[in-house]
N, C-alpha and C positions, 0 to 999 in steps of 0.2 A: 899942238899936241894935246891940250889939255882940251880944247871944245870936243875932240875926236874923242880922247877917255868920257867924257862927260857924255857923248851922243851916245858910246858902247852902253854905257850904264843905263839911261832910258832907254833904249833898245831892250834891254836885257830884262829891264823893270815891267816895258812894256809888255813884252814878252809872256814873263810872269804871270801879269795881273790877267791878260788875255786867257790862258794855260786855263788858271785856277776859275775863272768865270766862266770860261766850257764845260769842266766837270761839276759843278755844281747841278744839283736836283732841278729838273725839269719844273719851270712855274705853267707852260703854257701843253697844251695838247689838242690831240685829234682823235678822232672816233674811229678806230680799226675793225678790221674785216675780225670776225666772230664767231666760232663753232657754239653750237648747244647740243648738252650734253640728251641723248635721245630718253624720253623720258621713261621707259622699261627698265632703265639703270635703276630705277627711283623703286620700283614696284615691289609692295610686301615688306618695305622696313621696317626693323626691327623698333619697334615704339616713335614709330613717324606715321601718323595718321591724319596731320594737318592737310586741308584741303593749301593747292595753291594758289600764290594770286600776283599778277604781276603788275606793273609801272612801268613805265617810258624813262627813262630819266638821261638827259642830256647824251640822247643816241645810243643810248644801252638799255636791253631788256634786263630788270634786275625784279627779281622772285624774293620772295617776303610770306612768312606765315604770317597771319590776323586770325587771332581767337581771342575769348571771350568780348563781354556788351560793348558795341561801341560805343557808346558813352561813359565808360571807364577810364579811369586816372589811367595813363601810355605808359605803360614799361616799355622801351625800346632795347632790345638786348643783340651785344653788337660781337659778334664773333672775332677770330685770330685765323694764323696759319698752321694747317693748311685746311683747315677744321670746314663750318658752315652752319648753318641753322639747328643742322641733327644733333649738335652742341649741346643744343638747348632740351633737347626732346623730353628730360626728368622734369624740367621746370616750369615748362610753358603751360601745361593742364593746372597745375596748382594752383599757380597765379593767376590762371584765367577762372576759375575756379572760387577764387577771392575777391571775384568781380572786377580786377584789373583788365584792358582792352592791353594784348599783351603783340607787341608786333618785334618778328626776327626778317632780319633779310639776308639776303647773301649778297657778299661784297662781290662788284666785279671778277671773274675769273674763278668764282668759287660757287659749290651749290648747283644750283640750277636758273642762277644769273650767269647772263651771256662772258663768254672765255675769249677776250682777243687773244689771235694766235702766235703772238712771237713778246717774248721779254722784255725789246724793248717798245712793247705798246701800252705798257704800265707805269704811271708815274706815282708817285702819292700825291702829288696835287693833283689828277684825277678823281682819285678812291674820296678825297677831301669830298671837291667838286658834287661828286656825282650824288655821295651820302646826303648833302646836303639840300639838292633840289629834290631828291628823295623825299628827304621830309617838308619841303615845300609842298610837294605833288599832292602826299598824302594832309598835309594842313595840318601835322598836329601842334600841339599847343599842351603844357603843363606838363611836360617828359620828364619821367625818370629815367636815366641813360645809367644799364648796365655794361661796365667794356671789360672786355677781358683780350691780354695776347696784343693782335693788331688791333683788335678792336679801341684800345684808349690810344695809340698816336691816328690814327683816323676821327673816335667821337671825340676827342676831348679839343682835337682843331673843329670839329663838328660845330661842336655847342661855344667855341667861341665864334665863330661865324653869324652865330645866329643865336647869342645867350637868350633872348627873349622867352625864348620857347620852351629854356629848361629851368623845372622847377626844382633838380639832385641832380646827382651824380653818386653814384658807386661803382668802383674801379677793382678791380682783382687780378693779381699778377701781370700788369702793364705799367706803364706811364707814357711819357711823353719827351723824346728826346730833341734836346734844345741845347743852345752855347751859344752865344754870343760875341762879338765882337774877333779877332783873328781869330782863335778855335771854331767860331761858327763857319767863317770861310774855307776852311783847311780842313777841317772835319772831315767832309765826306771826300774830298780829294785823297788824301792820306787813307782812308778805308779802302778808296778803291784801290788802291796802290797793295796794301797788307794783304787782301781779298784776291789781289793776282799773283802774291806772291804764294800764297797757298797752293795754285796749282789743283787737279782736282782730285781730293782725296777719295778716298775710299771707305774710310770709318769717320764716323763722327770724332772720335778721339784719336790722340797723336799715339806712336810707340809708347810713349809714357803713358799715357793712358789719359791725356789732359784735355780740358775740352776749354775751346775759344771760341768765341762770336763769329770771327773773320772764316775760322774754319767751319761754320756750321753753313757761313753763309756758300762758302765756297763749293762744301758740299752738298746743299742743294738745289743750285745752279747745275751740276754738273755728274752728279752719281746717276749710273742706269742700272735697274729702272728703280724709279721712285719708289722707296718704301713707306707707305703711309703708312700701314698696318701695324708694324714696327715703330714707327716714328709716335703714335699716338701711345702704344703700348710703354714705352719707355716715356712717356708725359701723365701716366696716370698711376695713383698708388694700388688702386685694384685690378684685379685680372678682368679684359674687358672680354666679350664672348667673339666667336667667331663673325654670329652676324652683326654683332656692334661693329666691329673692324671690315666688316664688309660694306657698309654704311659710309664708313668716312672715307673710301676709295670711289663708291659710286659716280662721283661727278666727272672722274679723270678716267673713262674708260682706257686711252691710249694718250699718247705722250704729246698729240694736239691739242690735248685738254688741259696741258699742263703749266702751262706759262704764265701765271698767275702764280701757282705754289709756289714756282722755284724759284721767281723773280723778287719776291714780298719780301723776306730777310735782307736782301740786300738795299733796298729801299729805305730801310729804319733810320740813318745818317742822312738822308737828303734832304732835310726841309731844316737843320738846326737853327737856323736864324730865324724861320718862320715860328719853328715852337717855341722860340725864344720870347718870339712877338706876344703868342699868345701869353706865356706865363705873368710875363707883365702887364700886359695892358688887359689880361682878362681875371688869369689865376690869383695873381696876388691881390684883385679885389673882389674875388668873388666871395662873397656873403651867405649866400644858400647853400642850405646843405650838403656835406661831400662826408662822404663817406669812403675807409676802405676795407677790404676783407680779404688779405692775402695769406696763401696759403703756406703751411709750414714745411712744404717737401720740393720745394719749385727753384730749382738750384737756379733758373734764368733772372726772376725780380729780385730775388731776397733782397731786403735792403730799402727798394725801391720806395716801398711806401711811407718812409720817413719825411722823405720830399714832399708832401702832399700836407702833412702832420701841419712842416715848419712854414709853407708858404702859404695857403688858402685860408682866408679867415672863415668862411664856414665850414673848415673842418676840425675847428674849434670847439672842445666840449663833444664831439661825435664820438660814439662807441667803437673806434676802431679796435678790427678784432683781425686774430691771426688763426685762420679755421685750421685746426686739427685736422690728420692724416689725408691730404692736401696736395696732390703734384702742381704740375703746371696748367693740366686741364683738368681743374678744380672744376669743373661743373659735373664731370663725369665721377669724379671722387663725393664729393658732398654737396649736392644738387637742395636735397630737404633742406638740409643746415643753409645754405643761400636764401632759397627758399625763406628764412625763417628772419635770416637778417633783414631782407628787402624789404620785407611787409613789414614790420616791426618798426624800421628803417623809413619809410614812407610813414605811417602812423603816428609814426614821433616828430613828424616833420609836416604837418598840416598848414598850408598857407593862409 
C-alpha cells in the first residue's frame, strides 16, 4: 500500500514539474511567415524624415534609422510597446547633430521591421536573439544603449550577451524582470493563469477604477480594435497632435499587423530566471557607467530605478535624475532635457 501511495506521489510530482516546465517562456524559436507594413503608411510624417535602411538579422528584415558621422561615438536607442523608432524623432537630429553616429531600429513586429503574423510567433528570446546579431551585422563597438519601456528587458539581456561592446547604459521607465530560484519557475506560470482569469476586458481599469498589469496585459491581447492613439495619449503629459498619433498607428494598418503589440506585455514574465542570470553574473559587476533618468508622471516604473542604484557598481556616484513632468513616454514629454542628460552623461564618462 505504501510503495502505491509513494508511486501516486511521484506521479503527481512528476506531473507537476512536467505542467510547470511547459509553461515556461520559450528558450528556442523559428522564423515565421511575415507581413510588411506597405510603405505609403510611412509617407509625410509628422517630424520623421530619416532615410531608411535595413539588415537581415536571423531571418527577419529589421529597419533602423542611422544618422549622423559614422565614425561617431553609437548612441543605440532602443524603443517599448507599442511605440517604434518615431519615438525617437525629437532626439535623433540633436544628437546627431552633436556628432554622435545615432542608430534606432524597430524591434521585430513594430515600425517598419518585418510583423510575424500570429502571437504565438513571438518569444522574448527571439526580440533577445535577433537585437543582438543586429548589432553584430552592423559591428558596432563603444555603444551607448538608450532603453526605455521593452526596450531595457530586451537591451539590458542585450548588453549582457555581448558586454564588450558597451561602453553605458542609460535606462528610463524600464528595468529588467528577474527572480530566481522557485519564484523564477512559478513566476510566469502563476501570470499566465491571473492573465486568463481576467478574461477580456474592456477598459483598462476595473469598476473601481483600478489598474493592474495582468489586466493591461489581458486587455491588449484581446480589446477590438486596438487603440494606439489612445493608449499613447494617456502615456504622455502633453497633448500630442493628431498627426503625432497618426504616426504611432502607421505600422498596424489592420489587425495582421498586430501581433507583436498585443503580444509584448504579456511576454514581460517569461525569461525570470534568465534575467536573473544576467543581474548576477553581469549587473552586479558591471563597473561602467549606468545611468538612470525616470520620469516623475509614469505610474508603470515608479520605484523601479532604485534597483539599478542598489545593485550595479557603476551606477555608483552617477547623477541620477528624476526628469520632471515626465509620463511613461518620456521621450515625447522631455526629449531636449534627455537630450541634455545623455550628452552630458557621455561627456562625463570618457574611456
Amino acid at each position: 500500500m505504501l510503495r502505491i501511495v509513494l508511486f501516486g506521489l511521484v506521479v503527481v510530482a512528476a506531473t507537476a514539474v512536467v505542467a510547470i516546465l511547459s509553461l515556461q517562456g520559450r528558450a528556442t524559436w523559428t522564423v515565421a511567415e511575415v507581413v510588411r507594413t506597405p510603405e505609403e503608411r510611412f509617407a509625410n510624417l509628422s517630424d520623421y524624415p530619416f532615410a531608411p535602411h535595413y539588415v537581415e538579422s536571423l531571418g527577419y528584415r529589421i529597419h533602423y534609422v542611422d544618422e549622423g558621422p559614422r565614425d561617431g561615438e553609437v548612441i543605440l536607442l532602443l524603443h517599448g510597446q507599442p511605440s517604434w523608432s518615431y519615438l525617437y524623432r525629437h532626439m535623433i537630429p540633436p544628437l546627431a547633430e552633436a556628432g554622435y553616429r545615432v542608430i534606432a531600429p524597430d524591434f521585430v513586429g513594430f515600425g517598419k521591421s518585418d510583423k510575424p503574423l500570429r502571437q504565438s510567433d513571438y518569444s522574448y528570446q527571439m526580440h533577445v536573439d535577433v537585437m543582438t546579431e543586429f548589432v553584430h551585422q552592423l559591428d558596432l563597438q563603444g555603444i551607448t544603449m538608450f532603453a526605455q519601456d521593452w526596450g531595457g528587458p530586451i537591451g539590458l539581456r542585450l548588453v549582457a550577451e555581448d558586454p564588450d561592446r558597451f561602453a553605458r547604459i542609460m535606462i528610463s521607465n524600464t528595468g529588467l524582470p528577474a527572480a530566481d530560484g522557485l519564484q523564477g519557475w512559478l513566476g510566469f506560470p502563476i501570470f499566465r493563469a491571473l492573465v486568463w482569469l481576467e478574461g477580456s476586458p474592456e477598459t483598462l481599469a476595473d469598476e473601481n477604477g483600478e489598474f493592474s498589469f495582468t489586466r493591461w496585459v489581458a486587455w491588449s491581447r484581446t480589446i477590438e480594435p486596438y487603440d494606439y492613439e489612445g493608449l499613447f495619449q494617456a502615456g504622455t503629459e502633453r497633448e500630442l497632435t493628431p498627426e503625432e498619433l497618426a504616426g504611432y498607428s502607421a505600422p498596424f494598418p489592420n489587425e495582421s499587423y498586430q501581433a507583436g503589440a498585443r503580444i509584448f506585455p504579456y511576454l514581460v514574465p517569461s525569461q525570470l530566471r534568465e534575467g536573473a542570470a544576467a543581474m548576477r553574473d553581469v549587473y552586479a559587476n558591471w563597473d561602467k557607467p549606468f545611468l538612470t533618468a525616470f520620469g516623475d508622471s509614469d505610474p508603470v516604473t515608479g520605484g523601479m530605478d532604485v534597483v539599478w542604484h542598489d545593485t550595479v557598481p557603476g551606477a555608483q556616484g552617477q547623477p541620477h535624475t528624476t526628469v520632471e513632468n515626465a509620463g511613461h513616454f518620456i521621450q515625447e514629454d522631455q526629449p531636449d532635457e534627455l537630450v541634455r542628460i545623455m550628452t552630458e552623461f557621455i561627456e562625463a564618462n570618457q574611456q
